[in-house]
C-alpha positions, 0 to 999 in steps of 0.5 A, a space after each residue: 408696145 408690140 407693131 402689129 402690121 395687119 394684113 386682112 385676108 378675109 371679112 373677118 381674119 386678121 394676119 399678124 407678122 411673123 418676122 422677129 425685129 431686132 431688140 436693140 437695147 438686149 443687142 447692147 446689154 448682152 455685148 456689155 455683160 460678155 466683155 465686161 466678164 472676161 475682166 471679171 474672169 482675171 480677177 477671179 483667177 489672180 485678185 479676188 479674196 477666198 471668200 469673194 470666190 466662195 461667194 461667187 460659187 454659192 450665188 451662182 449655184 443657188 440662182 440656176 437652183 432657183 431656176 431648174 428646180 423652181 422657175 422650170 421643174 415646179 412652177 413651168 411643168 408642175 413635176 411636184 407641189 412645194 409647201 409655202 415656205 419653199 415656193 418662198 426660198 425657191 422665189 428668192 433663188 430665182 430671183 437670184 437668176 436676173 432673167 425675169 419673173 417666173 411669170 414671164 419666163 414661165 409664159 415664155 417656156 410654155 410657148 416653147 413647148 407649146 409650138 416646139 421645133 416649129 416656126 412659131 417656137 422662139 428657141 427653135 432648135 431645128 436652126 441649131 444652137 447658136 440660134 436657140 441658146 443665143 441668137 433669138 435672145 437679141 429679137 423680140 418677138 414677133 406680133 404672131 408669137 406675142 399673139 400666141 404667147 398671150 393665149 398660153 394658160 397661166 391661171 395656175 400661177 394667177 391662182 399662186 400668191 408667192 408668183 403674183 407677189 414676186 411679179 408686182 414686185 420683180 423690181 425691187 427685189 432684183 435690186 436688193 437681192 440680186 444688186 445691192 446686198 450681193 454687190 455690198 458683202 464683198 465690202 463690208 465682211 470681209 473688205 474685198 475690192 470694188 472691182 472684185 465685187 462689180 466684176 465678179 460677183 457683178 458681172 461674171 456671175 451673171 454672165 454664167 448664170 444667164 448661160 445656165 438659164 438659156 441653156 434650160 431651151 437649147 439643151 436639147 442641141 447640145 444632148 438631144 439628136 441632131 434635127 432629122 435624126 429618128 425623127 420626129 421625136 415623139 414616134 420614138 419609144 425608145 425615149 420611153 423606155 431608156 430615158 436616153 436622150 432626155 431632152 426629147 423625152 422631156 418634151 412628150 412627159 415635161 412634168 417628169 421631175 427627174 429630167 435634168 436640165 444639163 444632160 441627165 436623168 434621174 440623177 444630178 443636183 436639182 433631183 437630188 434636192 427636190 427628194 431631198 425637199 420630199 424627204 423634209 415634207 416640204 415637196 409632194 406629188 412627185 410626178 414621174 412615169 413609172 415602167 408599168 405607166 410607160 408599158 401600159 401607154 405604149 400598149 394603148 399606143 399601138 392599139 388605139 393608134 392614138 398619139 403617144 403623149 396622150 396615151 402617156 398622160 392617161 396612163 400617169 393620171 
């Protein structure tokens, strides 16, 4: 349950706080988790079995697919439309990922963009990235954001039976698929440790995998411009028609498929399987801006003096 401290500045509105209390329980987790990985990074390196390691690699990478291609490209941004049965193999790698349902971290990542670089945006990058990948994540959020968080649209995953499904039962698939059956394989195929399998395949992979995760909201700390540099961003056509800088150019056209989560555009593993889904028939309506859309927006721009976003997303409809 959320504290709200009302203050009643007028008949009839109500003001919520706007400061973040520290989540206490998150504060001792994370700390836990970083410590009890760096044990698990020994054992990679001098103890674990080829297959342990292997594994590793392979959970790993399915969880962050999990998370760019499906929680962030598909379900967040809606950059194509995926066939049943992968929204089902996309749902099962995120949950992979330990980092929620793609319900919740869908509603987290809308009110991201939604009040970006602002005051109300939790991962706000203008506080720098020690802030947005890690800090904001030991406070709750504050009664104002809760606020604007509830109000950010979700129908069209309500309307989505594989989200819905996961989000009833988030719990129960997070510890069969991301806690028993990973933590049992290393000891019943191929008779690895105890230790092997908790620390590494335990801990260590979801050390990394949360890093992954985070870094989907601060990457634009790392690969964007530095707060103040030709800003604001959404006055810089450039981002447009060189897609350089991509983090900016994802927040005026997120529902581009082609931007990277981790410093690229157009290329990289994620945009390699989302064509390689549309290949097998299992992606459609692959939404990108083309150069003739990308000079047609910058066009009505300049004459109709409206926003670029807006003139960008007349232009791809």
């Amino acid at each position: 349950m959320v504290e709200v401290h009302d203050a009643v500045s007028g008949p009839e509105e109500t003001k919520l706080r706007k400061g973040r209390d520290a989540n206490w329980p998150a504060v001792l987790f994370f700390i836990h988790i970083h410590l009890l990985s760096l044990y698990g990074t020994w054992l990679l390196i001098f103890e674990a079995k080829l297959m342990t390691i292997i594994f590793f690699v392979a959970l790993t990478s399915v969880a962050i697919l999990g998370m760019t291609t499906g929680a962030h490209r598909l379900w967040a941004h809606g950059a194509y439309k995926a066939s049943t049965g992968l929204r089902i193999a996309l749902m099962l790698c995120q949950t992979l990922a330990g980092v929620g349902s793609i319900y919740d971290w869908v509603q987290y990542h809308r009110l991201h963009h939604a009040h970006f670089a602002t005051d109300d945006d939790p991962y706000n990058y203008n506080k720098g990235f020690f802030y947005s990948h890690f800090l904001t994540r030991l406070r709750k959020l504050s009664p104002h954001q809760e606020k604007l968080k509830d109000a950010i649209d979700m129908s069209d995953l309500e309307k989505d039976s594989v989200v819905m499904f996961q989000k009833r039962l988030y719990w129960g698939l997070h510890a069969v698929l991301f806690l028993l059956l990973p933590l049992n394989a290393p000891l019943e195929y191929w008779d690895d440790t105890i230790l092997n399998s908790v620390f590494v395949i335990g801990f260590l992979r979801y050390l990394i995998v949360l890093h992954a995760s985070w870094l989907i909201e601060s990457a634009i700390c790392v690969w964007g411009l530095r707060p103040g540099e030709k800003s604001p961003p959404d006055s810089n056509t450039v981002f447009i028609i060189s897609k350089t800088f991509w983090p900016h150019y994802h927040y005026l056209v997120p529902y581009d498929y082609k931007s990277g989560e981790y410093g690229t555009y157009d290329s990289g593993c994620s945009t390699a399987f989302i064509r390689v889904f549309a290949a097998l028939g299992l992606a459609t309506n692959l939404q990108t801006v083309e150069t003739a859309a990308a000079q047609k927006a910058l066009a009505d721009a300049a004459k109709t003096k409206k926003d670029l976003k807006t003139c960008i997303d007349a232009a791809v409809s």
